[in-house]
N, C-alpha and C positions, 0 to 999 in steps of 0.2 A: 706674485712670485717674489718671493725676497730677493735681496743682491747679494746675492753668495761671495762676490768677488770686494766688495769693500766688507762685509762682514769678514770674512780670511785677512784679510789687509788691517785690519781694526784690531785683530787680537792677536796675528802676527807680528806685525811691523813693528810693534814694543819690543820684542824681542830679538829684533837681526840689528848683525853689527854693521852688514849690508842690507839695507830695507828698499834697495832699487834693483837686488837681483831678483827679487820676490815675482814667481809667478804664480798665477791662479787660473787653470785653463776649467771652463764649463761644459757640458753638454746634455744635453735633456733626447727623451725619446720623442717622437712626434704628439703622443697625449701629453707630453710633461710630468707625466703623476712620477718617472723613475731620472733622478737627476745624478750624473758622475760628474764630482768634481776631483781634478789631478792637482798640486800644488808642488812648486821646486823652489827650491832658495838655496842660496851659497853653501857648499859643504863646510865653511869654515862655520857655520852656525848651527849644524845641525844637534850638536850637545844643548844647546839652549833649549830649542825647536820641541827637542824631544823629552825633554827633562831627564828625572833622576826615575829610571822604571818608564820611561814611557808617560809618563804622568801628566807631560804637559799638552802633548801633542793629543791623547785621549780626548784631555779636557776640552782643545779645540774641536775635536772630532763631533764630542756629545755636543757642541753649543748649536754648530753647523746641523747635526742632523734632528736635534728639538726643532732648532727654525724651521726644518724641512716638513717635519710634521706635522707641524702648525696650519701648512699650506697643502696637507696630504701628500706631499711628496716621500719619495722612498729613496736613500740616499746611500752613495758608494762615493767614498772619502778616500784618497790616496796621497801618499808621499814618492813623489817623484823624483828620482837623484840624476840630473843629466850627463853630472859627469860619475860614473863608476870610481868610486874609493880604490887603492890601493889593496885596503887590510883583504877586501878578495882576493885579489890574486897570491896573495901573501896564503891566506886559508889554503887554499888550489895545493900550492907551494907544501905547505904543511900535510895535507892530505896524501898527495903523493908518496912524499915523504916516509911517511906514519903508514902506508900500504905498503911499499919496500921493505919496512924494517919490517912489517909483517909476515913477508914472502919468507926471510930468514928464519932456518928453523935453528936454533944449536944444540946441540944434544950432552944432553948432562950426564955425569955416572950415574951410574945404578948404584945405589948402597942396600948392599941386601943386610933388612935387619931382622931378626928373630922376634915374632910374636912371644910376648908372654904364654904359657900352656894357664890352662883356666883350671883353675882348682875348684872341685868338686866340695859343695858343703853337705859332711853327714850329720843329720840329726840322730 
């Protein structure tokens, strides 16, 4: 069974500004063949973490789950944020929001305009 836990530590820890918040928690089923690993690091790193698109964090995703396969394991990869961000509640905040002004209806004039009459072509 590979070491999933210095493998995470090996292609993370380049990348934290903080590399001692870094966790990597494991767990396996009684067969072992379906292995969850959960991973948390400092919110102040997560722009790194994750790259531009996601890209970076994918990459560690795919390296973790080839090892997995190698060993026939079937593997669920997770980013764990222990402390909840701000920008949610902020979202929350915005939602609300954006639902109120919804409930608002204003009612606009009517401008009654006159259709063109369609003119008939004789051949």
């Amino acid at each position: 069974m590979p070491d999933y836990n210095s493998l995470i530590s090996f292609l993370l820890k380049p990348l934290l500004s903080h590399p001692d918040a870094l966790r990597v928690d494991f767990e396996s089923n009684s067969k072992s063949d379906r292995v969850w690993i959960r991973v948390a690091f400092d919110p102040e790193d997560r722009g790194r973490v994750f790259g531009k698109g996601g890209r970076t964090i994918q990459a560690v995703r795919t390296v973790v789950m080839t090892a997995a396969q190698e060993f026939g394991h079937s593997t669920r990869f997770e980013v764990f944020d222990p402390t909840p961000s701000t920008t949610s509640d902020d979202s929350q905040n915005y939602n609300l929001e954006r639902q109120e002004r919804q409930e608002v209806t204003v009612e606009r004039p009517r401008i009654n305009v006159e259709k063109p009459k369609r003119r008939e072509i004789i051949n």
